[in-house]
C-alpha positions as CSV (number, residue, x, y, z in Angstrom):
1,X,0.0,0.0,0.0
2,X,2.8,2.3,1.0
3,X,4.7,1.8,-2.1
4,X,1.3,2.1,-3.8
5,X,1.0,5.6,-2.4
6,X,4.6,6.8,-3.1
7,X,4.2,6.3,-6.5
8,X,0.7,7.9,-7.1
9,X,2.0,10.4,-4.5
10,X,5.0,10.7,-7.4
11,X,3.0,11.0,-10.5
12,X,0.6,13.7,-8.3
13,X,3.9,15.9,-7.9
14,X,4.7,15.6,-11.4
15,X,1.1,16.8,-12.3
16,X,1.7,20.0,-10.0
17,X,4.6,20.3,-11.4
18,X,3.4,20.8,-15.0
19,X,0.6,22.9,-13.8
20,X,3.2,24.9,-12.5
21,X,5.1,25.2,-16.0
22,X,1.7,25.6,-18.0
23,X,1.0,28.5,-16.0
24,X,4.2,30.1,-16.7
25,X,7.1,29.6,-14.1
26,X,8.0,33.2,-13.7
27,X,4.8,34.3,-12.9
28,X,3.9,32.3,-10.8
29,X,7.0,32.6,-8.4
30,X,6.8,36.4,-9.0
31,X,3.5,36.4,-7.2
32,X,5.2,34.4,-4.4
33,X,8.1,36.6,-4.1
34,X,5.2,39.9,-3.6
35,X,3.9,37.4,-0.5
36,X,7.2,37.1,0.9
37,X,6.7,36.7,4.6
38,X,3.7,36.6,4.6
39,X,3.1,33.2,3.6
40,X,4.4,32.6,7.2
41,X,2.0,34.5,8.8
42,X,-0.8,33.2,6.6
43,X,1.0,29.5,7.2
44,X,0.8,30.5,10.9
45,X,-2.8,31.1,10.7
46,X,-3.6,27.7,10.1
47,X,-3.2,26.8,14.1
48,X,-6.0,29.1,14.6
49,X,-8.3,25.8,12.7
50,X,-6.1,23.5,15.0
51,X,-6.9,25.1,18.2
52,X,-10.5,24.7,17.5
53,X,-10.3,21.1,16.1
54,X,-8.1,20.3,19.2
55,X,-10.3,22.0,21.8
56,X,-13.5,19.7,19.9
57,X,-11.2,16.5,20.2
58,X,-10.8,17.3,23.6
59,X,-14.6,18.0,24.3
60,X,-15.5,14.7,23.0
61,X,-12.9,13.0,25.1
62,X,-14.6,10.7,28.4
63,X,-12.4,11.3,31.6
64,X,-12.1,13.4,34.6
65,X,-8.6,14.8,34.2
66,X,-8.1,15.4,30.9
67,X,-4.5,16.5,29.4
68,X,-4.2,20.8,28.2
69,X,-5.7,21.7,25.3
70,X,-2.1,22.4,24.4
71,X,-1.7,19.0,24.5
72,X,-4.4,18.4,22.0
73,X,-3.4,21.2,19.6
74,X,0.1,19.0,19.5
75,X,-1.6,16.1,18.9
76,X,-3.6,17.4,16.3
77,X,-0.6,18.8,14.2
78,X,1.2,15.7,14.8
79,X,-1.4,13.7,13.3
80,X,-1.9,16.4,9.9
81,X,2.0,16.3,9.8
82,X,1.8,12.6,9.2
83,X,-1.3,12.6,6.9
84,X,-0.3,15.7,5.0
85,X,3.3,14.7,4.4
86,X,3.8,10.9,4.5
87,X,2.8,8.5,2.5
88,X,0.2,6.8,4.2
89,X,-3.6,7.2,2.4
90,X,-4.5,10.1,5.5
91,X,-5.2,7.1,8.5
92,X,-1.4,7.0,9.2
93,X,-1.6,10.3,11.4
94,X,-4.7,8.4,13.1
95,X,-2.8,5.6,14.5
96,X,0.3,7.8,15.4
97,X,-1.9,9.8,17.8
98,X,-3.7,6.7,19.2
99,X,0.1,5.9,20.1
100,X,0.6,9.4,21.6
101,X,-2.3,9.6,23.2
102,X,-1.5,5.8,25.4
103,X,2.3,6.6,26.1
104,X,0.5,9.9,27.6
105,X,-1.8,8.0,29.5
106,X,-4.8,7.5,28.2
107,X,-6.4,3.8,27.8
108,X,-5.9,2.1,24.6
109,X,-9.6,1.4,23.9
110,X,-10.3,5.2,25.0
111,X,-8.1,6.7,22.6
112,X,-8.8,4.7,19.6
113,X,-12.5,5.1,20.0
114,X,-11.8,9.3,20.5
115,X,-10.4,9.0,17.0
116,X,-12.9,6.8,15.3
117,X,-16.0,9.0,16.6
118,X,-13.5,12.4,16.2
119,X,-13.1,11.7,12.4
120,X,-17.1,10.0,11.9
121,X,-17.7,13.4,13.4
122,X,-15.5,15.3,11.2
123,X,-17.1,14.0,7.9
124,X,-20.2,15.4,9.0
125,X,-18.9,18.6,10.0
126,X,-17.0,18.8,6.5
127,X,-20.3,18.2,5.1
128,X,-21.5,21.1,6.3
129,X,-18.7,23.2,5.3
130,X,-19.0,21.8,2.1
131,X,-22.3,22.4,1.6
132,X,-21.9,26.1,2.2
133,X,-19.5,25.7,-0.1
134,X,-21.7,24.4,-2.9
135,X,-24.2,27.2,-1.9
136,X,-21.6,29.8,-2.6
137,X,-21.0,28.1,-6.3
138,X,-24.5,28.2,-7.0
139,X,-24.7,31.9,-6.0
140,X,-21.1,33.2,-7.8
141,X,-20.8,30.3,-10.6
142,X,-23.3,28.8,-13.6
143,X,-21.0,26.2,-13.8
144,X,-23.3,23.1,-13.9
145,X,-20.6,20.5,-14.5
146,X,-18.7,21.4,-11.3
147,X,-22.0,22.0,-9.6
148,X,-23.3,18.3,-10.2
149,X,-20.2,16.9,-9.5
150,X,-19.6,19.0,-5.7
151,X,-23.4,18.2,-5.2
152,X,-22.9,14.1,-6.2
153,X,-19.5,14.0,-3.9
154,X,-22.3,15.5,-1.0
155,X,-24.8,12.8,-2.2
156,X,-22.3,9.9,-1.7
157,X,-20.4,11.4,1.8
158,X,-23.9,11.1,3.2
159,X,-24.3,7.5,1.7
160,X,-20.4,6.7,3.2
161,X,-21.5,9.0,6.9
162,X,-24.6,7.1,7.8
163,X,-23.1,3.5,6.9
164,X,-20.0,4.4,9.1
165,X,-22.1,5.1,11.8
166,X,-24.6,2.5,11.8
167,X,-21.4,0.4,11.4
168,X,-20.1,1.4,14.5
169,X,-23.4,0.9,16.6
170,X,-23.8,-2.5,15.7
171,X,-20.1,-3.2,16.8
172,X,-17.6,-2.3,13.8
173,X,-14.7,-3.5,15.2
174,X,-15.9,-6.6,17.0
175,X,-17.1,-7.6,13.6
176,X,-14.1,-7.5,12.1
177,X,-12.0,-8.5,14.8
178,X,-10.8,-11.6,12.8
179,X,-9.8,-10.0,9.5
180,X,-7.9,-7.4,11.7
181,X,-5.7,-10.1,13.2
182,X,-5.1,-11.9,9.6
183,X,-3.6,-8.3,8.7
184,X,-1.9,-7.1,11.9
185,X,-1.9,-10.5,14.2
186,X,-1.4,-9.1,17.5
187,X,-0.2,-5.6,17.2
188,X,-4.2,-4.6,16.6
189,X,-5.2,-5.8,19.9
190,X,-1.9,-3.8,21.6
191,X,-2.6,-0.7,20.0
192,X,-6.4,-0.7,21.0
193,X,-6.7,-2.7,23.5
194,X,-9.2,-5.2,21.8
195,X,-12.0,-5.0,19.4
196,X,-14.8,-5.6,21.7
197,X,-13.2,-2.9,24.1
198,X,-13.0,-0.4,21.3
199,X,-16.2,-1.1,20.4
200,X,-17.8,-0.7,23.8
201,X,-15.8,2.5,24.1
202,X,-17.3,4.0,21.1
203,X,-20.8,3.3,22.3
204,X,-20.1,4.9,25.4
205,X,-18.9,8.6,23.5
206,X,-22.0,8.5,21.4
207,X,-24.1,8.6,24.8
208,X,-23.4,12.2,25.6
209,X,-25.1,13.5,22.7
210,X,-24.1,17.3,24.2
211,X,-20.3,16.5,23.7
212,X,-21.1,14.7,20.0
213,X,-22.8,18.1,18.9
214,X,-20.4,20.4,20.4
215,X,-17.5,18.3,19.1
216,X,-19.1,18.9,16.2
217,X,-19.6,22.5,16.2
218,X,-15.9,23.3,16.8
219,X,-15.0,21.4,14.4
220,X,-17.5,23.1,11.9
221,X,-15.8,26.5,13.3
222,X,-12.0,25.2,12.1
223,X,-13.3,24.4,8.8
224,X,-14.4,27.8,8.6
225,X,-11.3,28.9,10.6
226,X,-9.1,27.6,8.1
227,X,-10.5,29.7,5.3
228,X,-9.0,33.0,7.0
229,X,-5.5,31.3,5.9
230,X,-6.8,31.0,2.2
231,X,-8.1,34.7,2.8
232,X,-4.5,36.2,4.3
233,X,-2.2,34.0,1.3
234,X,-4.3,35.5,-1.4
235,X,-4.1,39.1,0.3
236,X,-0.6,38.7,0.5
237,X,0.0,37.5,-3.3
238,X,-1.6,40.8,-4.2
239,X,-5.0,38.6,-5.2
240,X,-7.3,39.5,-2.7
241,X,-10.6,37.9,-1.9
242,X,-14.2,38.2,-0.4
243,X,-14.4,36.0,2.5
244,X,-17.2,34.4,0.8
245,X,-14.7,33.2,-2.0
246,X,-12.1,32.4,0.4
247,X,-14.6,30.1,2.1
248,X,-15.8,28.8,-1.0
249,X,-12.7,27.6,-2.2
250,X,-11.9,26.3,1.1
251,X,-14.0,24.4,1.5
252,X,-13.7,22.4,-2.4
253,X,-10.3,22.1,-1.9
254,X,-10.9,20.4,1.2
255,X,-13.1,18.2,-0.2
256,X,-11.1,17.5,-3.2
257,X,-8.0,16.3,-0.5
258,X,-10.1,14.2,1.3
259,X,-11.5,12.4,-1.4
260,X,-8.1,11.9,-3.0
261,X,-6.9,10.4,0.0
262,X,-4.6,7.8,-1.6
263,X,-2.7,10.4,-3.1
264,X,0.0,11.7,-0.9
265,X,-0.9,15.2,-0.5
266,X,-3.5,15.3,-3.0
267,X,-0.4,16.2,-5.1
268,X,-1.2,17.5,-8.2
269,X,-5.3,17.0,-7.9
270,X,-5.1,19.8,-5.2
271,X,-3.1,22.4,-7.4
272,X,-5.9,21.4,-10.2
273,X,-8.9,22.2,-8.3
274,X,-7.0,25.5,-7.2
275,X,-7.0,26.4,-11.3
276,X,-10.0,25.7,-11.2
277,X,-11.8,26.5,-8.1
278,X,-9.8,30.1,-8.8
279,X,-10.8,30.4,-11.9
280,X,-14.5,30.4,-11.1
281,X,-13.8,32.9,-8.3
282,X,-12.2,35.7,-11.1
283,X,-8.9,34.9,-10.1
284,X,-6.2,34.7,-12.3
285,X,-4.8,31.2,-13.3
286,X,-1.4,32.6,-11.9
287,X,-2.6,33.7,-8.9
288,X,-4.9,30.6,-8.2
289,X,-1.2,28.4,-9.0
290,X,0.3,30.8,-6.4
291,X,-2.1,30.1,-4.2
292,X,-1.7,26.5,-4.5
293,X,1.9,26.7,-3.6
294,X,1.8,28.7,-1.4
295,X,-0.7,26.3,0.5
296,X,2.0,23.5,-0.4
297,X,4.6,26.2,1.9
298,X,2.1,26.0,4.9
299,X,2.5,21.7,4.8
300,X,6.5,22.2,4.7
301,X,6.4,25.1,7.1
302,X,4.6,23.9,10.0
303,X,4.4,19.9,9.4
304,X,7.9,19.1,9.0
305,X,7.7,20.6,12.4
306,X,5.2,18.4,13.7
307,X,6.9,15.6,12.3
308,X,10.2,16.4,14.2
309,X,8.5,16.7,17.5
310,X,6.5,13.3,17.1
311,X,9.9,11.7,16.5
312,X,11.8,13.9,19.6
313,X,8.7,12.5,21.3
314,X,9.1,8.9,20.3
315,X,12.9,8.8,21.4
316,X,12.0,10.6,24.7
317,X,9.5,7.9,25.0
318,X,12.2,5.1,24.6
319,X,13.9,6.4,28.0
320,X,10.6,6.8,29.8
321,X,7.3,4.8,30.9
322,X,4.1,6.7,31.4
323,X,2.1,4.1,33.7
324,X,-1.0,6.8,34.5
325,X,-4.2,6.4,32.7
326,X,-6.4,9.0,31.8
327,X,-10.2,7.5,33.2
């Protein structure tokens, strides 16, 4: 699968790559050398969308004594470091933080099921952003072609949603507990501390319905969050936007990554649906390439980062136990 991955991951940066020289070379990095620093500060922006996603991961959490949200916010950016950089089809950076989240004491069981419900919940929420989205084409774009096809990718996220979750409430994991162990053998059961457990532990999340719909809320607000980054990079580059267009291409280009999952960075399909998404919005091909790159910046800026400090944290781990639990 891996391998798999690195070489769509490879043809995707080849892709972007020719966008790039199709678009002209020159003007395209001119528009990044008007941004200058303030790609950073617009890269910057984008833990604004992580402190709310954290502080939502954190509300959904069961326990007493929960960790900081600063805690949360690293775990967070750890696990879009892994997904956005590595290739590992975005569910990589979901068992890294399961990891993180026991050596910091938390129950196996506890902290796999936070993630399962955490991202169930984040497909809905992402529905919602996208469905703004699609209401913002439909009001600035005649477009039909991209219309039916952003309208047919909401159509089939409810279909995939409500499967996922009726999966999970009649025991997903417990279910599959056997082909799990003819892929992983044991190391499925260490990491989350059994299927039945993981399944019980789910169940017991989904009964505070007032955590599920906050936890769903703040997530809502990072999607939305994140479009003030798309808003300050295209200020910067000298292309500036409504918010309304800022959120509208937000929240395709979201969807466009997540459903191009297999591709490492939805390299290449990403700096497409910036053309095009861009182009519906009046801007410039130039200045929607920009843009893209300048969105590829923010993954080496902060996630290499994040990267770094999951492996200092994985060494540190090496030389210390954390016995505590988290109930």
């Amino acid at each position: 699968m891996i391998r798999v991955a690195t070489v769509v991951g490879l043809l995707g940066v080849l892709l972007a790559a020719g966008l790039v020289a199709w678009q002209g070379v020159g003007e395209v990095f001119a528009a990044l050398a008007v941004a200058g620093w303030g790609l950073v500060w617009a890269s910057l922006f984008h833990f604004v969308a992580m402190g709310f996603n954290a502080h939502a991961w954190r509300v959904l959490m069961p326990g007493r004594k929960l960790p900081s949200l600063g805690f949360f916010v690293w775990i967070v950016w750890v696990r879009e470091s892994v997904n956005g950089l590595l290739p590992v089809a975005r569910i990589g950076g979901e068992v890294v933080t399961t990891r993180l989240m026991i050596r910091h004491g938390f129950r196996p069981a506890v902290s796999a099921g936070g993630i399962v419900v955490d991202v169930t919940l984040s497909m809905v929420s992402q529905f919602l952003f996208t469905l703004i989205g699609l209401a913002l084409l439909i009001q600035r774009s005649r477009d039909w072609a991209v219309i039916g096809n952003v309208a047919l990718g909401l159509l089939l996220t409810v279909v995939l949603v409500g499967a996922f979750l009726a999966a999970q409430r009649v025991g997903l994991f417990g279910l599959l507990a056997k082909f799990f162990r003819m892929l992983f053998g044991d190391r499925f059961d260490g990491l989350v501390g059994g299927a039945k457990g993981l399944d019980q532990a789910v169940k017991v999340i989904y009964r505070r319905p007032r955590r599920i719909v906050s936890c769903t809320f703040w997530q809502f607000v990072g999607w939305i969050a994140g479009s003030g980054e798309i808003w300050l990079a295209a200020w910067f580059l000298g292309y500036p936007l409504d918010l309304e267009d800022a959120i509208l291409i937000e929240s395709l280009i979201q969807a466009v990554s997540s459903s191009a999952f297999v591709v490492p960075g939805a390299a290449g399909l990403q700096e497409g649906a910036f053309l095009l998404v861009g182009g519906l919005v009046g801007m410039p091909s130039e200045g929607a390439i920009a843009l893209a790159l300048a969105r590829r910046a923010r993954d080496i800026l902060l996630f290499v980062p994040g990267l770094l400090t999951w492996q200092w944290d994985e060494g540190r781990g090496l030389f210390s136990g954390r016995k505590s639990l988290v109930s």
